[in-house]
Every structure is written in structure tokens, then in C-alpha cells.
Backbone bond lengths (Angstrom), bond angles and torsions (degrees), N, CA, C in turn:
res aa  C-N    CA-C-N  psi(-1)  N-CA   C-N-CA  omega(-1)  CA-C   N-CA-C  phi
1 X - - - 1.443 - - 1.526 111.41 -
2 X 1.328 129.61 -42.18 1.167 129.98 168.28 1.160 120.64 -74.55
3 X 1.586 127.37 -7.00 1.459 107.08 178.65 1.499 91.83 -95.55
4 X 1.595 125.74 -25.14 1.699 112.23 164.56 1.482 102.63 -60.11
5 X 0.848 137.17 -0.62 2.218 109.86 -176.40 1.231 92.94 -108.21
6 X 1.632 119.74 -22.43 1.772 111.89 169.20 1.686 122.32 -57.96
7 X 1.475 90.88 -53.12 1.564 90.07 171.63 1.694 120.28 -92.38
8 X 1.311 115.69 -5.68 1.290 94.07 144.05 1.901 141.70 -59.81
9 X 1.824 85.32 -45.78 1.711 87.19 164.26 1.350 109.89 -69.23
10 X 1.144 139.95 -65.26 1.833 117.78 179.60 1.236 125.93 -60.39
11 X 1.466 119.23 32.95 1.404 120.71 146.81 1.469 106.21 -136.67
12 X 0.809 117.12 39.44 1.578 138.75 160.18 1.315 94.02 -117.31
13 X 1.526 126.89 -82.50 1.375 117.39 178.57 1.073 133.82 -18.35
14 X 1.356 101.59 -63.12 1.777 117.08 164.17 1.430 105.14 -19.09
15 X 1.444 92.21 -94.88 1.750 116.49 178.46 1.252 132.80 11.76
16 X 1.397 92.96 -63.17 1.776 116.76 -174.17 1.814 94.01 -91.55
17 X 1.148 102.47 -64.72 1.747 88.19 172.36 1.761 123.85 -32.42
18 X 1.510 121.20 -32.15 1.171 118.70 173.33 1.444 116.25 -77.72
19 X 1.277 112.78 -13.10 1.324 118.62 168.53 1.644 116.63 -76.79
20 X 1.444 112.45 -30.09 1.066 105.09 -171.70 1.634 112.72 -79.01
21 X 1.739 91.35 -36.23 1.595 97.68 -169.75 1.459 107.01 -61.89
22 X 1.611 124.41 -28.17 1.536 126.02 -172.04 1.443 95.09 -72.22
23 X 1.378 136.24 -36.34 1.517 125.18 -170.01 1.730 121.40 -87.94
24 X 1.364 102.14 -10.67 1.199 124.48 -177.30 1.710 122.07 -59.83
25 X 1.594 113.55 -53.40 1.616 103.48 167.64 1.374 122.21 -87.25
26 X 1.597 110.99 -3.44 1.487 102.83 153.09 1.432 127.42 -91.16
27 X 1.632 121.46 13.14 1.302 133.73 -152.34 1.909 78.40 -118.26
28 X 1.477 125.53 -55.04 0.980 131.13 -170.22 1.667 129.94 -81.44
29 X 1.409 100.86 -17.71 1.462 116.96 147.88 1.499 140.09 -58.02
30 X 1.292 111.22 126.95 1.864 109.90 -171.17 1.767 95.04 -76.01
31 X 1.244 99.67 100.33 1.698 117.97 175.89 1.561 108.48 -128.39
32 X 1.260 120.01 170.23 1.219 118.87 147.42 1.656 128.17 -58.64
33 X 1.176 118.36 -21.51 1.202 107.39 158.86 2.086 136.98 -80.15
34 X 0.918 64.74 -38.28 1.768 76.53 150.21 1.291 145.64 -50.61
35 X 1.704 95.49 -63.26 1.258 111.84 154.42 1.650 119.25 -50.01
36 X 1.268 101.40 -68.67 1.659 112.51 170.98 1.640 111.10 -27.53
37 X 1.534 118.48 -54.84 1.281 112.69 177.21 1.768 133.61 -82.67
38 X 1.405 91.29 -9.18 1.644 116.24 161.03 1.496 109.33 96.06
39 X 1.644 102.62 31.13 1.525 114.20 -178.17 1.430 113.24 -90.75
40 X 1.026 122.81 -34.87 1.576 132.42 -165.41 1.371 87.80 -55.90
41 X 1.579 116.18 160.52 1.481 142.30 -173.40 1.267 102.49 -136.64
42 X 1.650 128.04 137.47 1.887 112.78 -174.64 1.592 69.64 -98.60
43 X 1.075 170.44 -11.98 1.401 144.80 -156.55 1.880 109.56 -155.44
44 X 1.674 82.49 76.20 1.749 88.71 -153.09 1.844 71.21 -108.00
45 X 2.066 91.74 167.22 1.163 88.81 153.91 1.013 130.90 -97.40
46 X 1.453 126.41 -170.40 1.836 130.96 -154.87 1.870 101.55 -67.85
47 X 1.307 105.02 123.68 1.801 109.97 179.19 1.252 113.54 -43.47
48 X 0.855 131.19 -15.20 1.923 114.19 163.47 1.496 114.05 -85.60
49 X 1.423 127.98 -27.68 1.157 122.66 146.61 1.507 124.09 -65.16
50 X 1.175 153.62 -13.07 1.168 171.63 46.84 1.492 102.24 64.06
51 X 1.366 128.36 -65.72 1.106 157.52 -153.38 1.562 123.59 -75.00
52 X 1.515 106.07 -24.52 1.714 133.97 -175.76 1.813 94.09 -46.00
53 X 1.398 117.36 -46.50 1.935 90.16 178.31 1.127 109.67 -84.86
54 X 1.593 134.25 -13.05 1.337 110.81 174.36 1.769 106.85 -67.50
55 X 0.862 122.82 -39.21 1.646 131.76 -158.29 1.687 91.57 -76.01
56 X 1.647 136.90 -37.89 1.327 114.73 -174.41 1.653 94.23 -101.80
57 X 1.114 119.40 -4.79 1.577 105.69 154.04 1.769 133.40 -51.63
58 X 1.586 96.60 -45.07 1.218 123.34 176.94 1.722 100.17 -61.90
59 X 1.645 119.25 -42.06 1.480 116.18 -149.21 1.573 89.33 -88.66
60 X 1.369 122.01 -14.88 1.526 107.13 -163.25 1.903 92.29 -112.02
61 X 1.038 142.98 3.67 1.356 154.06 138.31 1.114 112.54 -61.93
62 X 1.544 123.73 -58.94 2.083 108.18 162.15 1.471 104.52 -60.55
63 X 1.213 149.72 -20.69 1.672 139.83 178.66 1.519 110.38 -73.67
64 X 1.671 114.35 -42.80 1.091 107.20 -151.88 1.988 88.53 -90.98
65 X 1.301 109.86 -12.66 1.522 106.96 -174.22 1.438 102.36 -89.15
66 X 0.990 140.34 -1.99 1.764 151.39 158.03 1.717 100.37 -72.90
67 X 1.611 106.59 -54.23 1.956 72.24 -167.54 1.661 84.92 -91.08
68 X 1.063 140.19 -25.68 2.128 113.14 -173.22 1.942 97.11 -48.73
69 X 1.293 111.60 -41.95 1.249 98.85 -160.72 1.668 108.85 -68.60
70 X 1.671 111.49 -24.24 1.402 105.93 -167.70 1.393 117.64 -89.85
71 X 1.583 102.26 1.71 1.663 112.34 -163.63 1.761 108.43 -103.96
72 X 1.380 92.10 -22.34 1.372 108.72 -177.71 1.472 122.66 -101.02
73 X 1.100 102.87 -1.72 2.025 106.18 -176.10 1.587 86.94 -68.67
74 X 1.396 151.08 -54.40 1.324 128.00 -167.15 1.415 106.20 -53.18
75 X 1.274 138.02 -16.62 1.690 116.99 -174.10 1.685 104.06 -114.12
76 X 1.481 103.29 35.32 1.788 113.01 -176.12 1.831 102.56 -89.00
77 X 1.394 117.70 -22.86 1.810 114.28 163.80 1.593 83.29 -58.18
78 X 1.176 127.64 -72.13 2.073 115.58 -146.19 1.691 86.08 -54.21
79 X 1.207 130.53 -66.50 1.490 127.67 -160.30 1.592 127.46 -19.95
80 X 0.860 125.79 176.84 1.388 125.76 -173.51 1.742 85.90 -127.90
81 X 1.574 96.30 134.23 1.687 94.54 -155.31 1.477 93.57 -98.24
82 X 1.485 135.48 -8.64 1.763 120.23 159.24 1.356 112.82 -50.93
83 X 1.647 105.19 -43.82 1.417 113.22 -167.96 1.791 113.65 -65.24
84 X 1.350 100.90 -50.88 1.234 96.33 166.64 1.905 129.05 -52.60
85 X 1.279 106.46 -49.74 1.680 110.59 150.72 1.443 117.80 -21.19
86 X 1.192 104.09 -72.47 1.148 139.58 174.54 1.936 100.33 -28.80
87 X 1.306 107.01 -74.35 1.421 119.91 166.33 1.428 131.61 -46.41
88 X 1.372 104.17 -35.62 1.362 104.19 173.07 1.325 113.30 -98.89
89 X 1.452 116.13 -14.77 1.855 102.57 161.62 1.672 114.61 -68.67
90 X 1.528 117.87 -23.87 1.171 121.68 -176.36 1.443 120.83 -73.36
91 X 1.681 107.07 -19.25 1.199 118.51 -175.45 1.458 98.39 -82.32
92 X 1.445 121.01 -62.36 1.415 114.22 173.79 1.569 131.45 -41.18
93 X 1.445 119.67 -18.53 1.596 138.72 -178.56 1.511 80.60 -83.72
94 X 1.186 146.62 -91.55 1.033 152.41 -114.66 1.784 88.75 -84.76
95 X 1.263 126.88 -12.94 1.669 111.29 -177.04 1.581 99.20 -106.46
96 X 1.507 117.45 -0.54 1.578 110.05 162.52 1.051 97.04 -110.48
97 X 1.452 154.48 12.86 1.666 169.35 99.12 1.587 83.59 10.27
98 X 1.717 103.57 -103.64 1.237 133.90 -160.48 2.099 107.60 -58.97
99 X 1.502 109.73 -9.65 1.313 114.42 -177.21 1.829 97.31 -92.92
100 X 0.914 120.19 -58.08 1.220 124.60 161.66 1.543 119.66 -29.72
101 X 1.943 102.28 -80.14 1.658 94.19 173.99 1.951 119.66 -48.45
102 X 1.113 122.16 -46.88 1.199 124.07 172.84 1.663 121.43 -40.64
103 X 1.962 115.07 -24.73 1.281 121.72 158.78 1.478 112.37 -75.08
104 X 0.761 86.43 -42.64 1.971 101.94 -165.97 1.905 89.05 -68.24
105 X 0.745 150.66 1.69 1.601 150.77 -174.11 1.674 86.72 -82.45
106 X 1.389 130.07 -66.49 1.263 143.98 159.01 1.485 127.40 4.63
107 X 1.307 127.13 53.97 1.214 115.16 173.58 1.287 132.37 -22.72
108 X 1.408 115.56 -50.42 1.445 132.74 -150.01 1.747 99.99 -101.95
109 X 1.382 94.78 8.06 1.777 98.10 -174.10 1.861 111.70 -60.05
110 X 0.886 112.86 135.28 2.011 104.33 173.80 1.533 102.43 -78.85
111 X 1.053 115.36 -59.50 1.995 104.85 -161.17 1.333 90.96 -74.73
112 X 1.367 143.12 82.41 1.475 132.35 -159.34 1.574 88.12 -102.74
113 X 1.494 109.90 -45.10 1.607 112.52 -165.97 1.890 107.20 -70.33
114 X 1.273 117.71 -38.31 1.382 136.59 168.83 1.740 97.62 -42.67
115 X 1.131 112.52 -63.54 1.676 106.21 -166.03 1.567 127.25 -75.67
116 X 1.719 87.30 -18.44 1.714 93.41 -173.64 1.884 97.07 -90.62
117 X 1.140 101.31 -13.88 2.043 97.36 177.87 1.532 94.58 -69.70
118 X 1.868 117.66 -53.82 1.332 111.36 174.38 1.569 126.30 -46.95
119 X 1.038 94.91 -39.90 2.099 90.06 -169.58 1.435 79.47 -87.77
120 X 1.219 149.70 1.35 1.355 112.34 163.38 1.761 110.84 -87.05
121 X 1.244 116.63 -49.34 1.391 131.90 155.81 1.665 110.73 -13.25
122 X 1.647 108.49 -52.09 1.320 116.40 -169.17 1.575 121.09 -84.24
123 X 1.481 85.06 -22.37 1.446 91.19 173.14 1.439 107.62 -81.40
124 X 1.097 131.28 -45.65 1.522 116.65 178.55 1.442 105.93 -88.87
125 X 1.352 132.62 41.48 1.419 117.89 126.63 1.307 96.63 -103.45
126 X 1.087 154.59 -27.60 1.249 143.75 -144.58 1.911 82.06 -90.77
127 X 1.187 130.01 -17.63 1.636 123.49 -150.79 2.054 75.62 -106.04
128 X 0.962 104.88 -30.82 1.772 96.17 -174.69 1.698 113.47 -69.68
129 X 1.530 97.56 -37.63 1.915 99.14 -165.58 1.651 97.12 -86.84
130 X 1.478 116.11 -27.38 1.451 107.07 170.29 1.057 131.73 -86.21
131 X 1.883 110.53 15.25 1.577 109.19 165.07 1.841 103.79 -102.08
132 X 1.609 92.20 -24.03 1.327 90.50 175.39 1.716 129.06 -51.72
133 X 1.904 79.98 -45.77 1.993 89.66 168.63 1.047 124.87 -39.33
134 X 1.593 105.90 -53.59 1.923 134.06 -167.90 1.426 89.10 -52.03
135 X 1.576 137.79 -58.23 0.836 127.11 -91.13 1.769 85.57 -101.19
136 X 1.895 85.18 -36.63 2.107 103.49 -158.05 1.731 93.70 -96.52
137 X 1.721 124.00 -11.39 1.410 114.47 170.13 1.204 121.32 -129.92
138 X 1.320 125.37 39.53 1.458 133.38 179.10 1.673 95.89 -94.75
């Protein structure tokens, strides 16, 4: 029973952590929204340094989505098995998620604009099949 309320809370944890990490380089970007919320810095450092909680947001969202998934396979008969699908395509998005950002770390990368359209791409499928999960096993 307690190793289900563990991985129930780290996929709750998760959850909201994916929320944060999706709001995070537009939260940390000199935009009008930023400004608007009184985040912008005129003498910040360079946005990929900037960027250090989105990137261990991402690393502790693949941790905490390793044990929900390993704590919870005994209650996968009750599950609704799209949803679970559902979960494990999200898990696979989310490890070319973190394979992607780990390129994109790369200053000196050439297809820089090519990869960041992808991990954005990936992130909103990965944000579609993990509401789907929420949606059929919450």
C-alpha cells in the first residue's frame, strides 16, 4: 500500500512539475510576458544559462516518471489499458524530451533552430498523451 501512495505522489509530482518546466523558458525569456510579471532582468545572464531549472525540471520528471511507473504496474488489471498506452507513449516522448534538450544544451550546435521546433513539437505530444493518461487513469 505504501509503495502505491509513493508512486501515486510521484506522478502527481511529476504533473505539476511538467507544468512548470513548459512555463519556464517562456517565464525566463525577456518577452512581454516577463516583463508583465516583473521577471525580466536588463543584466541577466545569457538564456541558456538562465535555463538550469527548466533542464533539472525536465531531469527530475524523467526520475519521478521511472518510479510512478514501477510502483504502479501492480494496479495496471484496474487501469484502463488506452490510458496506460497512452502512458507509455508519453514516457517514450519524454526520453527524446530530455534527449533532445540534452542537444539543445549545445551552443555551438548548427541545426539549433531544427531541434528546438522538434522538442517543442515533442513536448506537446508528450503534453497531449499525458493528459490523455490523466484523463482515462486518474
Amino acid at each position: 500500500m505504501i509503495v502505491y501512495l509513493i508512486g501515486g505522489l510521484a506522478g502527481r509530482i511529476a504533473t505539476v512539475l511538467c507544468v512548470l518546466a513548459v512555463a519556464l523558458p517562456y517565464l525566463l525569456r525577456r518577452n512581454r510576458l516577463s516583463r508583465g510579471l516583473g521577471l525580466a532582468q536588463e543584466h541577466a545572464a545569457p538564456y541558456l544559462r538562465r535555463l538550469w531549472p527548466h533542464f533539472w525540471a525536465g531531469y527530475v520528471i524523467l526520475g519521478l516518471s521511472v518510479v510512478h511507473a514501477g510502483t504502479v504496474m501492480r494496479a495496471m488489471a484496474r487501469a484502463n489499458s488506452f490510458g496506460v498506452l497512452a502512458a507509455t507513449a508519453a514516457f517514450f516522448l519524454l526520453l527524446l524530451e530530455t534527449a533532445l534538450g540534452l542537444n539543445l544544451k549545445d551552443q555551438a550546435l548548427s541545426p539549433r533552430r531544427t531541434l528546438r521546433r522538434l522538442h517543442f513539437w515533442t513536448m506537446a505530444a508528450f503534453v497531449a498523451t499525458l493528459s490523455v493518461h490523466l484523463c482515462l487513469n486518474s
